[in-house]
N, CA, C and O of each residue as an XYZ file, in Angstrom:
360
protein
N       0.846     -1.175      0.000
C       0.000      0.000      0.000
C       0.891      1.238      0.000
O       1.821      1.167      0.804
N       0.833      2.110     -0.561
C       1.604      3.711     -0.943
C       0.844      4.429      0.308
O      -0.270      4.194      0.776
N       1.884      5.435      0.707
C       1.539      6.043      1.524
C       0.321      7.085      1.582
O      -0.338      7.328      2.593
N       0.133      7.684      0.252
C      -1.256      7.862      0.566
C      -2.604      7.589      0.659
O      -3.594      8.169      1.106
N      -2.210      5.875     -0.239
C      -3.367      5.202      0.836
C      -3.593      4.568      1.916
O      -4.614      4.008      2.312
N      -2.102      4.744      2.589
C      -2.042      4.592      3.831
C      -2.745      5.563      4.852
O      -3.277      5.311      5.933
N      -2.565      6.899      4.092
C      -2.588      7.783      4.976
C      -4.338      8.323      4.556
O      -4.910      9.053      5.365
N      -5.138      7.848      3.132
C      -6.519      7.586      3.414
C      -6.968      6.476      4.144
O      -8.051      6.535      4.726
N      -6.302      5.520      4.182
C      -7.041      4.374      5.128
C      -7.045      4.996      6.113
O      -8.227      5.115      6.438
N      -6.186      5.665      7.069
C      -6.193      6.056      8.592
C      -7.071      7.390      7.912
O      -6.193      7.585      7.071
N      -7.691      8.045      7.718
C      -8.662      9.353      7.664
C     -10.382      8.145      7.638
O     -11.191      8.146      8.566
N     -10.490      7.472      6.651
C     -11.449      6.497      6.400
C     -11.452      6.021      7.589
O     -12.383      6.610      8.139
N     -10.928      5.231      8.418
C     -10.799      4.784      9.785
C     -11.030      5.646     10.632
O     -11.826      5.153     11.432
N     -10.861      6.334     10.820
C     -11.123      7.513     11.877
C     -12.444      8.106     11.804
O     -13.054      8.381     12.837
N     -12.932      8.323     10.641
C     -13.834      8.968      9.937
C     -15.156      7.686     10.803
O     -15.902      7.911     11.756
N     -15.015      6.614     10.122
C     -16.294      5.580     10.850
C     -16.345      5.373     11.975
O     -17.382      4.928     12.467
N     -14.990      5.689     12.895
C     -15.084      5.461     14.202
C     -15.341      6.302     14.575
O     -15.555      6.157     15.779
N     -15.577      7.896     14.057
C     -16.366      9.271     14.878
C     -17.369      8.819     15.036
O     -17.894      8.473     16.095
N     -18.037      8.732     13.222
C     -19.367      8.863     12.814
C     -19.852      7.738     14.189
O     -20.218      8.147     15.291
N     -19.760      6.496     13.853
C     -19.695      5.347     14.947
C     -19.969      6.042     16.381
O     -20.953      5.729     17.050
N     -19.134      6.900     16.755
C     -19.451      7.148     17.953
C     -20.585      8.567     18.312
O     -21.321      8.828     19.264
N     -20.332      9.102     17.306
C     -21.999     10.216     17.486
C     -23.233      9.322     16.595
O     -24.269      9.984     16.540
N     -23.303      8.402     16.118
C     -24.454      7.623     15.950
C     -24.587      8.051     14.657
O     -25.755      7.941     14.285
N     -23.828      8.509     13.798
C     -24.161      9.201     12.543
C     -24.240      7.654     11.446
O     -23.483      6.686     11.386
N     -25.488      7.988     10.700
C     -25.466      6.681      9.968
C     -25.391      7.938      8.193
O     -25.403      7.231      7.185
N     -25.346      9.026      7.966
C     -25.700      9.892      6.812
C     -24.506     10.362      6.512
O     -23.708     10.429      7.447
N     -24.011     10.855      5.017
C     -22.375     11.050      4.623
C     -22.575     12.552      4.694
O     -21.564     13.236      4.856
N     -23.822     13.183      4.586
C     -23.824     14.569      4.315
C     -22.861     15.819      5.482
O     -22.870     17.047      5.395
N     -22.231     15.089      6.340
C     -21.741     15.710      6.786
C     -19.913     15.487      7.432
O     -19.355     15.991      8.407
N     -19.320     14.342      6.182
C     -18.169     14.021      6.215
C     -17.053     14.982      5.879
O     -16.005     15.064      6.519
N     -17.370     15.700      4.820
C     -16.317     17.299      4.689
C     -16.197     17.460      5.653
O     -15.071     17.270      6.113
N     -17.381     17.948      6.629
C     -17.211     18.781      7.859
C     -16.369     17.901      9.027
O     -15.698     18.538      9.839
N     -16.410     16.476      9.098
C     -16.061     15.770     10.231
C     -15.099     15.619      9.931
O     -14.346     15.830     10.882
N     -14.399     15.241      8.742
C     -12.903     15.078      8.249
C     -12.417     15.991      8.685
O     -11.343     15.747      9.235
N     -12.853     17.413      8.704
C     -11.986     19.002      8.982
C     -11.840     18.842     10.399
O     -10.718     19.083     10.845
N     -12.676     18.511     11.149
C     -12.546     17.919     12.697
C     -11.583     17.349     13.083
O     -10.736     17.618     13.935
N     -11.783     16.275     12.208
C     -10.796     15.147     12.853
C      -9.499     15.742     12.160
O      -8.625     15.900     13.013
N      -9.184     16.034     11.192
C      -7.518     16.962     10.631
C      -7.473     18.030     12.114
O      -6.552     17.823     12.905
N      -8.128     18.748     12.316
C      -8.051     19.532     13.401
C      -7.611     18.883     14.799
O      -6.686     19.400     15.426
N      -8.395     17.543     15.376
C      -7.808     16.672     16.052
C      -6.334     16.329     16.068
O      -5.374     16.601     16.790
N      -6.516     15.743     15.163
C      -4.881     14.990     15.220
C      -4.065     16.275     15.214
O      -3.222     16.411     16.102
N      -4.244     17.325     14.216
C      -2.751     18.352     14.401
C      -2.928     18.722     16.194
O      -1.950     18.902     16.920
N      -4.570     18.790     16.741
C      -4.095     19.440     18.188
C      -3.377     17.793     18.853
O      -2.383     17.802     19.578
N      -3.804     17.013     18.607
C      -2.442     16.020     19.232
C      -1.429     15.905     19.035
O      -0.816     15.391     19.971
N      -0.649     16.238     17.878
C       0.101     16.202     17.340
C       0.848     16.955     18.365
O       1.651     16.482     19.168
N       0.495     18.152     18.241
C       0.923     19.512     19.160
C       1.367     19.402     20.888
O       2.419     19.719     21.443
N      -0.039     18.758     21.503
C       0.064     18.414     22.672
C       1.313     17.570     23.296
O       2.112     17.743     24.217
N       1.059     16.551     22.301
C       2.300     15.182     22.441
C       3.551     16.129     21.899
O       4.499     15.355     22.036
N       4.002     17.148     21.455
C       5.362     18.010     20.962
C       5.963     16.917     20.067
O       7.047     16.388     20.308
N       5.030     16.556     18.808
C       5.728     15.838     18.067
C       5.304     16.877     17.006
O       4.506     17.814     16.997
N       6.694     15.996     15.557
C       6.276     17.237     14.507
C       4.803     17.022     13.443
O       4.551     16.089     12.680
N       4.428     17.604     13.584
C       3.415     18.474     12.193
C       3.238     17.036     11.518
O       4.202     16.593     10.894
N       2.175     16.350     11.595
C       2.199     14.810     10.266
C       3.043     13.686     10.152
O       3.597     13.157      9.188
N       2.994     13.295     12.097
C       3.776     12.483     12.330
C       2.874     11.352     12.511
O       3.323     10.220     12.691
N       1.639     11.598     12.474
C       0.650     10.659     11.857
C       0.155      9.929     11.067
O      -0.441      8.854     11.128
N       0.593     10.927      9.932
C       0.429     10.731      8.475
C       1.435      9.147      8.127
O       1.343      8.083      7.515
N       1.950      9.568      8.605
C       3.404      8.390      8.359
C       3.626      7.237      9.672
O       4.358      6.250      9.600
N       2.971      7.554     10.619
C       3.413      6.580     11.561
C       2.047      6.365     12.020
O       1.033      7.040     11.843
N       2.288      5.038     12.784
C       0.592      4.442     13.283
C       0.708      4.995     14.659
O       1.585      5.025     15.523
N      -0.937      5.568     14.487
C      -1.286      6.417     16.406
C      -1.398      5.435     16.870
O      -1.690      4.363     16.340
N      -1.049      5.817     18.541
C      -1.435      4.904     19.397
C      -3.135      5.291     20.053
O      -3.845      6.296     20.076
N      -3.247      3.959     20.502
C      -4.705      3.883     20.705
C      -4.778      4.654     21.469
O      -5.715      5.395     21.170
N      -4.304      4.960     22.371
C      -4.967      6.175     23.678
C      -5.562      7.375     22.845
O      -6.639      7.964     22.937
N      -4.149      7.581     21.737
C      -4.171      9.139     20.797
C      -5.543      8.564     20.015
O      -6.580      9.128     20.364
N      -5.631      7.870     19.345
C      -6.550      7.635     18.445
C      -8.794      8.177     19.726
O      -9.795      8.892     19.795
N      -8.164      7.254     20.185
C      -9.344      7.571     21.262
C      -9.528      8.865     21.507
O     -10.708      9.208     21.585
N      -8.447      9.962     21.700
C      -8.759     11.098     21.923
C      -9.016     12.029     20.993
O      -9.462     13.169     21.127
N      -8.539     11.156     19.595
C      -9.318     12.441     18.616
C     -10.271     12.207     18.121
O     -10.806     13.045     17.395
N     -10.939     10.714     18.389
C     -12.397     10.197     17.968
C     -13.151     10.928     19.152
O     -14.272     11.282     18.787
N     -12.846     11.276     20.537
C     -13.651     12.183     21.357
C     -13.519     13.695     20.725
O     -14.540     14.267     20.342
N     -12.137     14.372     20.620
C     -12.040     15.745     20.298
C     -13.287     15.954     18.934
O     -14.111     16.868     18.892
N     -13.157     15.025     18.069
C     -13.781     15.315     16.750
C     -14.621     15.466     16.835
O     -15.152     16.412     16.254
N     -15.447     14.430     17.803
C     -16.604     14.378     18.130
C     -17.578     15.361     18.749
O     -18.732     15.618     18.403
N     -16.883     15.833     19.700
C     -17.208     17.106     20.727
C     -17.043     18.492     19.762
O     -17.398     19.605     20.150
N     -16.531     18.265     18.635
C     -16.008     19.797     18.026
C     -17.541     19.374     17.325
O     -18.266     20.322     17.626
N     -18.247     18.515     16.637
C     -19.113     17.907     15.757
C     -20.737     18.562     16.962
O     -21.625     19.370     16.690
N     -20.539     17.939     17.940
C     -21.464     18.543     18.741
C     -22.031     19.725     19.022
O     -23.200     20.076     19.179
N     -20.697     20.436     19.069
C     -20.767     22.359     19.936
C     -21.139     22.980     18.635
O     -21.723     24.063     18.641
N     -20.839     22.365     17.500
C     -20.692     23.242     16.341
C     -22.166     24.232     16.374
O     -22.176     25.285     15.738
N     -22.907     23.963     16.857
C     -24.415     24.763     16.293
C     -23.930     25.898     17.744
O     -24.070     27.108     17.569
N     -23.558     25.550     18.662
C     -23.554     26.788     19.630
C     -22.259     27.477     19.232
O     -22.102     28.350     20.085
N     -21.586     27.511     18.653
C     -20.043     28.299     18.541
C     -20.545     28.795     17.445
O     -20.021     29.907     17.374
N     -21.287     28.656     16.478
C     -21.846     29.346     15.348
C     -23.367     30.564     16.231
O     -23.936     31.573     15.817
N     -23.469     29.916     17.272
C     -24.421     31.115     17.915
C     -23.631     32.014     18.351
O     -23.668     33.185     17.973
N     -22.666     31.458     19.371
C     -21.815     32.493     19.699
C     -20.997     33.714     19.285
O     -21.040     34.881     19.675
N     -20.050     32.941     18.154
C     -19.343     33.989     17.346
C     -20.027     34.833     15.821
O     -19.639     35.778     15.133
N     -21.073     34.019     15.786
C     -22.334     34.657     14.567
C     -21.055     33.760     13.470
O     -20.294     34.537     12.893
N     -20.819     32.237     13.188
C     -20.282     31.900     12.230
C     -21.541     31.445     11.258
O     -22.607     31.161     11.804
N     -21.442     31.387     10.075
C     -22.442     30.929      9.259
C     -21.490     29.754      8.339
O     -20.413     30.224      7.973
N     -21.710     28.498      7.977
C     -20.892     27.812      7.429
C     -21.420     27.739      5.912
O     -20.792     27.097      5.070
């Protein structure tokens, strides 16, 4: 497998294990959850002080993986109140 379908298998993977975990069975809103979960992993990325797409290339560990299937998730949730808050319109 080439690395960038390595590196779509782990987005595809991640992607069913959000959806999976907010109960989402509909695609209409995978742009948006993919941008989540990219947002996830770079804030882990960050946290853990590793470099920039050290994901991309290397396999997460499950703890990390768990925490950006929650982060993604929770960003997927708030989204209708942070769009009240800051007046975002998507």
């Amino acid at each position: 497998m080439t690395e960038n379908n390595e590196h779509r298998t782990m987005n595809n993977d991640l992607l069913s294990k959000v959806k999976a975990n907010l109960i989402l069975q509909h695609d209409e809103d995978d742009a948006l959850l993919q941008h989540f979960i990219k947002a996830a992993v770079s804030y882990a990325e960050s946290f853990q002080q590793i470099p920039e797409g050290t994901y991309a290339d290397n396999p997460m560990p499950p703890t990390t993986e768990q925490a950006v299937i929650m982060l993604s998730s929770h960003f997927y949730e708030v989204r209708d109140q942070q769009q009240i808050e800051v007046g975002i319109v998507w």
